[in-house]
Each structure stands twice: as C-alpha cells, then as structure tokens.
C-alpha positions as CSV (number, residue, x, y, z in Angstrom):
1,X,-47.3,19.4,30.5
2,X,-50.6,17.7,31.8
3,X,-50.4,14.0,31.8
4,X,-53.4,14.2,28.6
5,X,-50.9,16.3,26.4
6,X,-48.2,14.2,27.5
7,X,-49.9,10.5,26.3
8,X,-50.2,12.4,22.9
9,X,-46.1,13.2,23.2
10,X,-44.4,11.3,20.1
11,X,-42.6,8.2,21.9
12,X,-41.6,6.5,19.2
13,X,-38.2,4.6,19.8
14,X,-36.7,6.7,16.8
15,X,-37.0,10.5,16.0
16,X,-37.4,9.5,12.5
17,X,-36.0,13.1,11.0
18,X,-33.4,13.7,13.2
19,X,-32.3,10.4,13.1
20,X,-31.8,10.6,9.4
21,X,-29.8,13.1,9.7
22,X,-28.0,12.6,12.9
23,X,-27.0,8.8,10.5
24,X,-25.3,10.8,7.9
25,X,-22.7,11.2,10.4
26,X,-22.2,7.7,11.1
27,X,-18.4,7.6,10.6
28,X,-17.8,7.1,7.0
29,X,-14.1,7.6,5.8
30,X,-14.7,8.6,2.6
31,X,-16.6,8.1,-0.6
32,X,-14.5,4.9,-1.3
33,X,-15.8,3.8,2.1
34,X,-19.2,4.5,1.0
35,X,-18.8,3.4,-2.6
36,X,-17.7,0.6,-1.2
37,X,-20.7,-1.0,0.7
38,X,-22.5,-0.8,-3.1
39,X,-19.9,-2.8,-4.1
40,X,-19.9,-5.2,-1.5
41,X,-23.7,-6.0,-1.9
42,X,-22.7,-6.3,-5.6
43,X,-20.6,-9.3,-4.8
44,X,-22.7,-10.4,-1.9
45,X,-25.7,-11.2,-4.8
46,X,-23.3,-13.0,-7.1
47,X,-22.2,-10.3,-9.2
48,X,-19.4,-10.4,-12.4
49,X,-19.4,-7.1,-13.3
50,X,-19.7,-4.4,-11.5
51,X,-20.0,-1.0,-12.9
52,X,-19.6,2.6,-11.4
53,X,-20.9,5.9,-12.5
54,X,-20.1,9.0,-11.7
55,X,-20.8,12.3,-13.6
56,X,-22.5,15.8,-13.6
57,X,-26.1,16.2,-13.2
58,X,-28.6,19.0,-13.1
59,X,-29.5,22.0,-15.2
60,X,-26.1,23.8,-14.0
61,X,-24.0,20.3,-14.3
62,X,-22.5,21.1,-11.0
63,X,-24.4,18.4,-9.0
64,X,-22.8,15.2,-9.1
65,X,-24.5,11.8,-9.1
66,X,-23.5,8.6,-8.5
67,X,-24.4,5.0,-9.4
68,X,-23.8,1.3,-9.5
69,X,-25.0,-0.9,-12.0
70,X,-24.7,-5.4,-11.3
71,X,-25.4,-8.4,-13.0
72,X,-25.8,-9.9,-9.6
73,X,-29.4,-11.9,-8.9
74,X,-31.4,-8.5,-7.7
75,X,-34.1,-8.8,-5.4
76,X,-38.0,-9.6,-5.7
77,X,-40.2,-6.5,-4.0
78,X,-39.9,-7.8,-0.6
79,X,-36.0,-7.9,-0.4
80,X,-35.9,-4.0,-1.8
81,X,-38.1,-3.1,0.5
82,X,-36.2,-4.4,3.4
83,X,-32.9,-3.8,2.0
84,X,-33.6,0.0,1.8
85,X,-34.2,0.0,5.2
86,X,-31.3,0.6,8.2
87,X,-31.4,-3.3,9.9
88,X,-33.6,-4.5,7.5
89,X,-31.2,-6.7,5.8
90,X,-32.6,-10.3,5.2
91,X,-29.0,-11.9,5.8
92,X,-29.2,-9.9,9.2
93,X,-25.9,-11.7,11.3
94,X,-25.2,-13.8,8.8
95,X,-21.2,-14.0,8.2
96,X,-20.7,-16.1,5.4
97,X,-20.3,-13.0,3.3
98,X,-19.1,-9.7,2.7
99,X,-22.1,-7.9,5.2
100,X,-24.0,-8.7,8.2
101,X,-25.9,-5.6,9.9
102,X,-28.0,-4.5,6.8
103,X,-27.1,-0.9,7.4
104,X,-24.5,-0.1,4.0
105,X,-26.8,0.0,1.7
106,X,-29.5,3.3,3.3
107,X,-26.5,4.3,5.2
108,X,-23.7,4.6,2.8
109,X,-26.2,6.4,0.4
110,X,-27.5,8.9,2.7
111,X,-24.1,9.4,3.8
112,X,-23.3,11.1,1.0
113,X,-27.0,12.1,-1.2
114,X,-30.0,13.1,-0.1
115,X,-31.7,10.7,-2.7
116,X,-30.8,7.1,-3.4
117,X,-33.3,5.4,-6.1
118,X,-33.2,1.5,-6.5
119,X,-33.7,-0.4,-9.7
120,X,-33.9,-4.1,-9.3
121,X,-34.9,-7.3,-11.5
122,X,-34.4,-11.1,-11.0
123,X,-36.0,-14.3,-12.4
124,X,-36.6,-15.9,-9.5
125,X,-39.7,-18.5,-10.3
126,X,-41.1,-16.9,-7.1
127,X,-41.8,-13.7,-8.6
128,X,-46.1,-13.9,-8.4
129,X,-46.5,-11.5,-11.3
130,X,-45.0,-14.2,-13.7
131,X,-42.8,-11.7,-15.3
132,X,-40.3,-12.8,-18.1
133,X,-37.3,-12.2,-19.8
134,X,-37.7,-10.0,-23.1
135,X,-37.7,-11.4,-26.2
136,X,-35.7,-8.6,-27.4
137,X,-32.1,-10.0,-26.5
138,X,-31.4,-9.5,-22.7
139,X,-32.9,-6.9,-21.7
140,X,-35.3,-6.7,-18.8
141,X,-38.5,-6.2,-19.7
142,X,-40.6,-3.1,-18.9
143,X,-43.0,-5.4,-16.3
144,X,-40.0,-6.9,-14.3
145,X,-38.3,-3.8,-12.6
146,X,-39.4,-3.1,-9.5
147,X,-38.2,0.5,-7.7
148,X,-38.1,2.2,-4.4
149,X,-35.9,5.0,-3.4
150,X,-35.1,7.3,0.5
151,X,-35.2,10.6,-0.4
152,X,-33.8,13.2,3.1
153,X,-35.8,16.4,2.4
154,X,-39.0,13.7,2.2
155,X,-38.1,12.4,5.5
156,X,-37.6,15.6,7.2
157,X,-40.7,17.6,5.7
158,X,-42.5,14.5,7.2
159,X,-43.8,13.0,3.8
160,X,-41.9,9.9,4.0
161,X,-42.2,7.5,7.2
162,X,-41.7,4.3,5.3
163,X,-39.3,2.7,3.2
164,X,-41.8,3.2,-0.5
165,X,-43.6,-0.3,-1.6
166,X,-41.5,-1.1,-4.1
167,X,-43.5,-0.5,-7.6
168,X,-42.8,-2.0,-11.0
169,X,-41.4,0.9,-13.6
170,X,-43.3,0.6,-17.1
171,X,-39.9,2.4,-18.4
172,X,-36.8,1.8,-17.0
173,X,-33.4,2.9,-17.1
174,X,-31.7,1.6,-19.9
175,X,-29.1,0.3,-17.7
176,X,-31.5,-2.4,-16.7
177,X,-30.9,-5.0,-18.9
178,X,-29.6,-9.0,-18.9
179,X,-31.3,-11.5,-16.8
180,X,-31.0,-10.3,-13.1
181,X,-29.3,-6.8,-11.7
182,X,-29.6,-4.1,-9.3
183,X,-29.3,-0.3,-10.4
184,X,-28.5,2.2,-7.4
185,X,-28.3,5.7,-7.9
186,X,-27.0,8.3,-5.7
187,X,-28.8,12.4,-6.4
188,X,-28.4,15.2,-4.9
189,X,-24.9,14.4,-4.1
190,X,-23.5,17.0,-1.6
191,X,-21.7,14.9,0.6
192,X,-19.1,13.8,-1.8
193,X,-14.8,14.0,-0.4
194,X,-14.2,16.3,-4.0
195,X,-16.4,18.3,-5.9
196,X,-14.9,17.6,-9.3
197,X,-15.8,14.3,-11.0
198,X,-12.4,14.1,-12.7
199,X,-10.6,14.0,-8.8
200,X,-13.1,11.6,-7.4
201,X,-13.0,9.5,-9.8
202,X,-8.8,9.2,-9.7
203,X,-9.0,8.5,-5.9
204,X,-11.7,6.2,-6.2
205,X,-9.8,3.6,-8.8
206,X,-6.9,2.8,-6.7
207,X,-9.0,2.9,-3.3
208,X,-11.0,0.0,-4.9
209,X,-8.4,-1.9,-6.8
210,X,-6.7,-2.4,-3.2
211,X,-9.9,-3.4,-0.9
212,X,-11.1,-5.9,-3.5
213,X,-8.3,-6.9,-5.1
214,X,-8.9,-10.7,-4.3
215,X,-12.6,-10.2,-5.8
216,X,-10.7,-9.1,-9.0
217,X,-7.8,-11.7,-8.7
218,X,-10.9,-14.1,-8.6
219,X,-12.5,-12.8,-12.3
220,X,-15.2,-10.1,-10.8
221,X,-14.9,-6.8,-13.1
222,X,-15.1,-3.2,-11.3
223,X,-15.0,-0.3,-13.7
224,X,-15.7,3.2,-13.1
225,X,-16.9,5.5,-16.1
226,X,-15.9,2.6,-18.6
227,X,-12.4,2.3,-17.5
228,X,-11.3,-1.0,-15.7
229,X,-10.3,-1.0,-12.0
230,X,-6.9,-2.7,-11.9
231,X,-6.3,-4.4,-9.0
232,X,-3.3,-3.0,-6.2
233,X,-1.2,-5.6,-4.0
234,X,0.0,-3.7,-1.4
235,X,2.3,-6.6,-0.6
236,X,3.4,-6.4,-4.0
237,X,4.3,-9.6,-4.5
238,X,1.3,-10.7,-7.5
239,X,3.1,-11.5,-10.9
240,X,1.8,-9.7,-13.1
241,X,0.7,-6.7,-11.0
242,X,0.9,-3.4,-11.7
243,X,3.7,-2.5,-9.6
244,X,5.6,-5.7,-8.6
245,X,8.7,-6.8,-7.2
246,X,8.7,-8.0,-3.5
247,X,9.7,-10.6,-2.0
248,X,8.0,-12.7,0.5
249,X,9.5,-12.7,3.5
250,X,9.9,-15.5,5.9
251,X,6.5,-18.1,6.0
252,X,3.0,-17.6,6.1
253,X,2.2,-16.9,9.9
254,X,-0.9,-18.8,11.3
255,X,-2.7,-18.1,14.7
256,X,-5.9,-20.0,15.6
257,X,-8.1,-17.3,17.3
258,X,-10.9,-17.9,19.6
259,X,-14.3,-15.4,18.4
260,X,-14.3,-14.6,22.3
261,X,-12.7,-14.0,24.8
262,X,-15.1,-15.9,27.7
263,X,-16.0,-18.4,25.1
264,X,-12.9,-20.6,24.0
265,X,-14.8,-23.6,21.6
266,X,-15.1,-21.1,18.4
267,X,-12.2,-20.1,16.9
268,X,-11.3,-18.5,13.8
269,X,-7.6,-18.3,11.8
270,X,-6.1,-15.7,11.2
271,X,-3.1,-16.0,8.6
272,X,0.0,-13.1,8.3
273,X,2.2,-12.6,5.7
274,X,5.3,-10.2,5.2
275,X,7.0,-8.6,2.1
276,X,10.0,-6.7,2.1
277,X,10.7,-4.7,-0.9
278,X,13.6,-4.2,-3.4
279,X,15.7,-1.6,-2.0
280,X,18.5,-2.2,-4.6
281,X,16.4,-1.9,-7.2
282,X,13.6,0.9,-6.5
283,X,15.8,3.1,-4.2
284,X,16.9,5.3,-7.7
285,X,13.1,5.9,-8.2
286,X,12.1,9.5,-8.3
287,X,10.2,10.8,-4.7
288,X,7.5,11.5,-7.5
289,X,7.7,7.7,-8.8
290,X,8.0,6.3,-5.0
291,X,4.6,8.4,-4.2
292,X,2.6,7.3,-7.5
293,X,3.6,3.4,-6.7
294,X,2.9,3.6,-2.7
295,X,6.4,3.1,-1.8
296,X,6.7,6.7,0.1
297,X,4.5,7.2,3.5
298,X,2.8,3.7,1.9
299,X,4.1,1.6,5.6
300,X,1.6,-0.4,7.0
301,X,-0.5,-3.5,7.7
302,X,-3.7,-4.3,5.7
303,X,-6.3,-5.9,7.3
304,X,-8.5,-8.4,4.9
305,X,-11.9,-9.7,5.8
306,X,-13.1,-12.7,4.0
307,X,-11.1,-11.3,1.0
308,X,-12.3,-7.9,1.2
309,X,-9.6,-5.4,2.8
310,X,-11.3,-3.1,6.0
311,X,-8.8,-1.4,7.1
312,X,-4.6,-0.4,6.7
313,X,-3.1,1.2,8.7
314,X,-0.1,0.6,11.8
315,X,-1.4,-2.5,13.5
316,X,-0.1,-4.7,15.8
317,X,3.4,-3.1,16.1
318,X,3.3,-2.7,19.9
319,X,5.7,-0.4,20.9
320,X,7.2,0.2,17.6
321,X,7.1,3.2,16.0
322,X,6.8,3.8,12.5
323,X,9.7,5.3,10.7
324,X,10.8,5.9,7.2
325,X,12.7,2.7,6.9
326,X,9.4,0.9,7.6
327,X,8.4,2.1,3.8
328,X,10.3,-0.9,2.1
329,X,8.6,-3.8,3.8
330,X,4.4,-4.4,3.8
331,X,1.8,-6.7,6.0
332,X,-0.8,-8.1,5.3
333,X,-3.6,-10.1,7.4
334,X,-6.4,-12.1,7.0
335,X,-8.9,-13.5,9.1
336,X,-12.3,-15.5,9.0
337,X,-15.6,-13.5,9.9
338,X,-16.1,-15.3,12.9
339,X,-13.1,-13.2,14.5
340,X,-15.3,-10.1,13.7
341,X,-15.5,-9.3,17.1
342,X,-11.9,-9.8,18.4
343,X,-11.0,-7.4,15.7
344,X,-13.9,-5.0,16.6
345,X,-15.2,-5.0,12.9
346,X,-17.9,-2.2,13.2
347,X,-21.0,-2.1,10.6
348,X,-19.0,0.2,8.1
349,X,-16.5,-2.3,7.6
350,X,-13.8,0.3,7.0
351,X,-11.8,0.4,10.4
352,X,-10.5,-2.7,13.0
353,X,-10.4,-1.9,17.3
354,X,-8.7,-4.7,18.2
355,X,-9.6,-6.5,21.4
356,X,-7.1,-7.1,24.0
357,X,-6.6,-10.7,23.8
358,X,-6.1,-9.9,19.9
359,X,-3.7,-7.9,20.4
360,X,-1.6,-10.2,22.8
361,X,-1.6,-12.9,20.8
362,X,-0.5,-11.5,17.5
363,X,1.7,-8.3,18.7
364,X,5.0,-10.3,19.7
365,X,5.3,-11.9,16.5
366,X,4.6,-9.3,14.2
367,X,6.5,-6.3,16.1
368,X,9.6,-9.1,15.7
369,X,9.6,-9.6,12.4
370,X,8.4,-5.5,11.9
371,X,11.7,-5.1,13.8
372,X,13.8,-7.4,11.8
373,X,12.9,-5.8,8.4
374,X,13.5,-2.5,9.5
375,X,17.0,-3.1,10.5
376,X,17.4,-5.1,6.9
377,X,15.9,-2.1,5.5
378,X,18.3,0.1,7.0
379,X,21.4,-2.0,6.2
380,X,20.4,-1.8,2.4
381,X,19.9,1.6,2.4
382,X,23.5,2.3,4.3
383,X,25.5,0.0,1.7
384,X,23.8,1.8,-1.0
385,X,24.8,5.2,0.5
386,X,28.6,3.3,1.0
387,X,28.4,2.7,-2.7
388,X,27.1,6.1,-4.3
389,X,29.0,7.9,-2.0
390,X,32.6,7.2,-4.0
391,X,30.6,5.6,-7.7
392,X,31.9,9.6,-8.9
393,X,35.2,9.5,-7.7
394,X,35.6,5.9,-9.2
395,X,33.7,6.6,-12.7
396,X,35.9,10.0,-13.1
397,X,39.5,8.0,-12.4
398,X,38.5,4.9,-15.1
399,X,37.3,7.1,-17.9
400,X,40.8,9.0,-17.3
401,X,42.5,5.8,-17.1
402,X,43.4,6.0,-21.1
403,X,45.0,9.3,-20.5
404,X,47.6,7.6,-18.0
405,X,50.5,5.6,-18.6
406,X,49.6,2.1,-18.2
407,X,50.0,0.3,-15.4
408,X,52.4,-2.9,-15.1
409,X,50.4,-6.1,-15.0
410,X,51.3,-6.9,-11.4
411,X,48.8,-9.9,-11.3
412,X,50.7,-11.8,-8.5
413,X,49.0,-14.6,-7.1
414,X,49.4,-12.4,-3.1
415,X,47.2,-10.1,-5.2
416,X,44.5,-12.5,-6.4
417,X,44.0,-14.1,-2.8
418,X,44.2,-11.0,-1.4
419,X,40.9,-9.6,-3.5
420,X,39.5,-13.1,-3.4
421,X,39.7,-12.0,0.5
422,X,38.0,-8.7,0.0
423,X,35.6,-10.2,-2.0
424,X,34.6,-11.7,0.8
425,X,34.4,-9.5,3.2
426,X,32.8,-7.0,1.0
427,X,29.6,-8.1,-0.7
428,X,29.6,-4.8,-3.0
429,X,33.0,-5.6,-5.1
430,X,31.1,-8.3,-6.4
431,X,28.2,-5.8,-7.9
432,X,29.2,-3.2,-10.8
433,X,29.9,-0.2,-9.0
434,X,26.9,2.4,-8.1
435,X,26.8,4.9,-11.3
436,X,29.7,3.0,-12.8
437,X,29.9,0.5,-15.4
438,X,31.3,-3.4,-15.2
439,X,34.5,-2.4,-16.4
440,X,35.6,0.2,-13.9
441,X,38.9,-0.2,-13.0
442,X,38.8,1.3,-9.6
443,X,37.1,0.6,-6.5
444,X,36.6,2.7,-3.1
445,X,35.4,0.7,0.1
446,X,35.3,1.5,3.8
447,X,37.3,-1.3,6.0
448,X,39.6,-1.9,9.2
449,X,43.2,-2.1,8.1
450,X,46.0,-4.5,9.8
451,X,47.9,-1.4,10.1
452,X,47.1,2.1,11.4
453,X,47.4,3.8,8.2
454,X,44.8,6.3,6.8
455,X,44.2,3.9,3.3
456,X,45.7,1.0,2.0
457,X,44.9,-0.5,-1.4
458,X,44.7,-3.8,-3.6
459,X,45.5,-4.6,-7.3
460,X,45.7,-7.4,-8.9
461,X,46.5,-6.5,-12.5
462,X,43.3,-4.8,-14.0
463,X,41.7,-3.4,-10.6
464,X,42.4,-1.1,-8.1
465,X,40.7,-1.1,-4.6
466,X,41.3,1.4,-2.2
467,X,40.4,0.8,1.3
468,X,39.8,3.8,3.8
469,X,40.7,3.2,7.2
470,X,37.1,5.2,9.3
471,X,39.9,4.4,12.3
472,X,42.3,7.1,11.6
473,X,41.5,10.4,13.2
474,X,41.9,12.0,9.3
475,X,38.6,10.0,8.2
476,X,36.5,11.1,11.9
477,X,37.7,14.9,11.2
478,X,37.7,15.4,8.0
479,X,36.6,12.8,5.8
480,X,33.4,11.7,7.6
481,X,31.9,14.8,7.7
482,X,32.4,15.9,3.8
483,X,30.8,12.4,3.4
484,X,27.7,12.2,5.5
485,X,27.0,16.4,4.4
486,X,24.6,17.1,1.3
487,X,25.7,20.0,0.0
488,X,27.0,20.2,-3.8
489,X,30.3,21.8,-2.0
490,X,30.7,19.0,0.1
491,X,30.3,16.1,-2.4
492,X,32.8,17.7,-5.2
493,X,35.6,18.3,-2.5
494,X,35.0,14.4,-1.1
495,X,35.0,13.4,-4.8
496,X,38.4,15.6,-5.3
497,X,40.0,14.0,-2.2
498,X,38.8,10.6,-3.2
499,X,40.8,11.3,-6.2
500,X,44.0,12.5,-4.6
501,X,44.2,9.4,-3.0
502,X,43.5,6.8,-5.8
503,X,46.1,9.0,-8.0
504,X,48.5,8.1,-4.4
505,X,47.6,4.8,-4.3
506,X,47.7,4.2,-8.0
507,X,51.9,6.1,-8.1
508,X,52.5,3.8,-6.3
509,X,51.2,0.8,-8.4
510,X,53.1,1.9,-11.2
511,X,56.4,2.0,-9.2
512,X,58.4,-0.3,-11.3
513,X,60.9,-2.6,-8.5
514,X,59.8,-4.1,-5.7
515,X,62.4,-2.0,-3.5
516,X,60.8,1.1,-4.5
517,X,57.6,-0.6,-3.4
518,X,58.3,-1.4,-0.2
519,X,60.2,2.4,0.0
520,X,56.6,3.8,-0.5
521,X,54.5,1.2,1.8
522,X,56.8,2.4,4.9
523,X,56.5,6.0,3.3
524,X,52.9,5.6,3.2
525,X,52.6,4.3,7.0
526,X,54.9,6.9,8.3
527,X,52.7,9.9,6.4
528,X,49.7,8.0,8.1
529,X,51.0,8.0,11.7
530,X,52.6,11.4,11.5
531,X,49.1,13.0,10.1
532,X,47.7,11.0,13.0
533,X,49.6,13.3,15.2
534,X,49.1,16.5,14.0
535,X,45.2,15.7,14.3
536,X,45.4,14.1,17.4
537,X,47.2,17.3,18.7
C-alpha cells in the first residue's frame, strides 16, 4: 500500500459496522437482562407505571416485537438523540441512580432487534417549539412527539452513520398519551432467549418482580401484556408476599466499605441480611410446589444496587460449598453506588466481580453464619425424618387401640416425672406426632437408655412412649438399615417391627401386679442382653 492510498485508509477510532455487530455480543444474560435496562431508564426519568409489550408481528406473525411504554418525564430532541447513542448518556458517571455509562438503552436493544424506534414527549418549558398539551384529555398532541430509531441492516449497508435527528411525528402511536412518556420499541426481534411469546412472557414476570421488587414495594407499577408484575422476595420474609414465611435470622449486618482500595476517605455501606426458612412447615411441599415457589435449587445471595437487584447467585461463601441444605435459608445484600467498583458492577448491571479487598472483608462473616444455617437446616430436616420415620407405626397402633382391651390407668406420679423428663429431652413429644393426630396414644423416639436393653418404654395413664436404644447391636444391624432404606419393602417391615415392639411394650403395660411387672422388666433386660450376644457373635 503506497503511503497516498494509505492516508485515504478509514482510521476512524470505531469500525462503525462491525462494531455494531461485534456490540450485540456484549454479554447480556438474557432478555430480562435486556428488558431490564428499559426498565431502569423508566424509573431513572421518574416513572409510575411502566408497561411491557410483547407480541407477534409481521405478515406471518412469527416475528416478535417488543416494547415499553412510561409515564416518566421523556426527553426534549437533544436528550433522544444522545440517549440513542452508545456513551452518549447525559447523566454520564453519575451514581445517584439506577445507570451511569449510557450504554443500556442502544445496547440492550440491539442486543436483541435489529431495529429500536423511540417515541418521546415532555412539557418541559424549554421545549423552543412551544408545543402543548392537547385539549382532548391527556393525550400528547400530534406536534409534541419527537422520534429517532438505530436500525442494524442501516448501519451495516452504510446508510446510517448517525444517531437520526430526532423529528416530530404528525401521527403518533396511540400509546403516546398523558403529559410526559417515552415509547421504545424493539422490531425485528431475532435475538430473543424463546421464540414463543407465551414462554417469554412467563420467564420475564418473575425475573422482574425479583430485580425491582423494592421499586414495586415503593408504588411503581410494572405489567407485561396488561397483567401486573407482582413483586418476589427472595428472602421471603415481606408480609403479604406472594410466597412468605421466613424468618429473619440474626441482625442486620453492616460493613462500612471504602470505594477503593488505594483511596480510603470514600466509603460506602454495605448492609446484609439472612433468612432461614420454615423447614417444619414447607418440607411436606410437593418437589413440584418447592420448584414453582424457589425453594428447590433457589440457594443463594442477591446482590441489590441502589434497590435494584444485579446479580444472585453464590457470593461470598469462601470456601463453602453449596449443598442442598443451603436451599432453606436466603441472603441478601445491599450496597450504595459508590461501592460500584469494589463489587466490579459492569455497564450491564446484571453480574458483580468482586474485588479482593471485598471479598475479605465480608467473606468471614457471611461464610459463618452460611455455615450455621446449614447445620440448623440439617438438624430440622433429621428430626423431621426421626419423626416420619415411626408417624405409621404410631397412627396404625392408636386407631387399633379400640380394638384392645383397655389398659389400666397406671398414672403414677414416677410416670408423670418420668415423661415430664422426656419431654425435656425430646422437643418432638411436645408436637402432634408427624402424620398422626393430637390424640395418638403412642409415641416412638430414638434415645440412650440407663440400661443396655434394646427398648424401654414410658406410660403414664393415656400415653405410651417407646424408646429405642441406637446402642444395641439389634438397632446398628438390623433396625438402622430398614430405617435409613427407601424402598416400599423396607418401610412396611420397619413399620411391622415397630409394631411388634409397641404390642411388647404395651403386654406389658397391661400386666395387672406390680410383681408381674418387675418379672417382665428383668425378662425384658435378659432378652435384650442375650439378643446382644447372638449378634455380637
């Protein structure tokens, strides 16, 4: 190339084409992600309501277009101009809201269209053209509407260099109407995650009802084809949520963070809070029912950014790894914009890279307490398992409790202390039985006994509790592993030896003198230690 030709060599700083479409690349998640930059200019301009389109388009209806409508303040010619373009917002660095690069608007659109067209009207007094409101209600008037629009195939053919000077539309949409708004729609969709409108619309409403669900807390209305986005705590902990129940655990953690590592005088706060779920309560739910309400595979940490969530997702665990008892507690954190580059907040917005120093201060803390719950978790979970695991053998012996002789009201006052004592020990004599109802007359617990026989029991004139020794070699052999298996087989012979030993224990409660009672106790003992023997072997 002769240096001529080469002074005549495009050396612009950006291939304008390529970069176009190199930018539809840019890292977006999803269409929530995208969606979701619409959304947060929507609130950025002051916007109430907030409403989301989505539906078939073209002669064959299988393109798909896109588009949000606001009531927010909308822009004067100038402001769509530069808003359309990528940097060109006029808040550029600015982090007293929701955005600060001026990039989500051109490149969440072209992300996933090849056309995004702009409606916008305000009633700023600054507008020159001295445009009004209509006299015919609220609806803009023809004069006030001012459009511009990025179209890809435009860019690439070379027709379109520049961001269009925005021009005023003699007939507008008819979704431009009130005072002040801003109309975007997305054409030429073929970037969308799903090709059916009824599947992207039912991932988008809970996507969006968890990242702005202080926004909606706070009175701003999302909808999407009409129908109200409801918002989702995560923590769920809100009254009145959809799905709530939690509760808060421990206090409200505080860190003051400095906005840089080199540079200590500017700090931010960053403010953590736990929930642990009900076990107790949801553990009977469906694995259908635990999916729908974000219980199952739902573990994790969401990250909020001046009330807007960015990311979730297994933060600041440290070495701990995520496991399925980690499903019944939830995180969440929030921190001031300042902190935007400790937690590596990239112009999407939709993902967090944590900076060292970050992660040192907050990981100790929070990997604790992550800790903690998951233990408390498992505990729950175990005594439930304790509890279903003899609710059939205990619900089949009281409903065939009418068909028996009835016991002798042996309530001695040995008896009372001694299930008083139990009581104690034993948190779950003092729920209704697992499957059972209040009145069940028979109880089956795990325990140490003072002696080394296999079970031992309690009654105290209207219950029975039988206690299993897991010390005797016939509960490690045999027992144990009938309980811990899952197979139907397995289950209906625990239940039937469950029973064996309540009818045992309950003979002997009906033995009539207390000679005959103390006959059976050392009967009982000797069985127990000569069984021990033959297993021991």
């Amino acid at each position: 190339m002769t240096r001529a030709s080469s002074s005549k060599a495009d050396c612009s700083i950006i291939a304008l084409e390529k970069f176009i479409l190199a930018t539809r690349d840019s890292g977006y998640k999803g269409t929530a992600s995208a969606i979701s930059e619409l959304v947060d200019n929507a609130i950025q301009a002051n916007a109430t309501d907030i409403s989301i389109s989505i539906g078939s388009s073209g002669e064959d209806k299988k393109d798909i277009s896109v588009s949000v409508l606001d009531n927010g303040c909308g822009m004067d010619a100038f402001t769509l101009r530069q808003a359309l373009r990528f940097g060109g917002s006029t808040r550029f660095g600015d982090r007293g809201g929701l955005g600060r690069y001026g990039m989500g608007l051109p490149n969440a659109s072209l992300s996933h269209a090849r056309r995004v067209t702009v409606y916008t009207w305000s009633f700023q007094r600054g507008d020159r053209q001295g445009r009004r409101l209509s006299e015919r209600g609220n609806r803009a008037s023809p004069d006030r509407v001012y459009m511009s629009y990025l179209d890809i195939d435009e860019i690439v053919q070379g027709k379109l260099d520049q961001v269009p000077s925005p021009t005023l539309i003699k007939n507008p949409p008819a979704q431009c109407s009130g005072p002040s708004g801003t109309f975007v729609v997305w054409t030429r969709c073929d970037r969308l995650d799903y090709r059916r409108v009824s599947t992207i619309t039912r991932k988008l409403v809970p996507e969006l009802g968890r990242r702005f669900r202080h926004f909606l807390w706070k009175g701003v209305r999302i909808s999407i084809n009409g129908d109200p986005v409801i918002p989702i705590d995560p923590l769920y902990l809100r009254p009145g949520g959809k799905v709530t129940g939690a509760r808060l655990f421990g206090e409200e953690l505080r860190y003051e963070i400095a906005a840089d590592d080199e540079k200590r005088k500017v700090t931010g706060t960053v403010r953590v809070r736990f929930s642990e779920l009900p076990v107790h309560e949801w553990h009977k739910l469906s694995n259908e029912e635990k999916r729908r309400i974000g219980v199952s595979n739902g573990a994790g940490v969401s990250i909020v950014r001046a009330g807007r969530e960015v990311d979730y997702g297994w933060f600041f665990m440290g070495s701990k790894r995520r496991e399925n008892y980690d499903d019944w507690w939830r995180c969440e954190i929030q921190f001031d914009p300042v902190l935007d580059e400790a937690f590596g907040i990239t112009h999407t917005k939709q993902q967090i890279r944590p900076t060292a120093y970050l992660l040192e201060a907050l990981t100790p803390d929070l990997e604790t307490t992550a800790r903690a719950l998951n233990a408390r978790a498992r505990k729950a979970h175990l005594a439930i398992k304790a509890g279903e695991r003899f609710s059939e053998a205990e619900r089949v012996a009281t409903e065939c409790e009418k068909l028996l002789r009835r016991l002798p009201k042996k309530e001695t006052l040995q008896a009372r202390s001694l299930m008083k004592e139990l009581e104690q020990i034993y948190p779950a004599l003092r729920q209704p039985p697992m499957g059972g109802s209040e009145g069940s007359r028979y109880r089956i617990i795990e325990g140490t006994l003072k002696d080394t026989g296999f079970f031992s029991f309690v009654f105290d004139g209207s219950r029975l509790v039988l206690l299993l020794n897991p010390d005797h070699p016939f509960y490690r052999e045999i027992y144990k592993p009938l309980a811990d298996g899952d197979s139907p087989r397995d289950q209906q012979f625990r239940a039937r030896l469950e029973l064996l030993l309540l009818a045992a224990a309950r003979s002997e409660v009906a033995s009539s003198s207390r000679i005959s009672a103390v006959l059976l106790n050392k009967h009982r003992a000797e069985w127990s230690n000569t069984l021990a023997t033959f297993l021991n072997g």
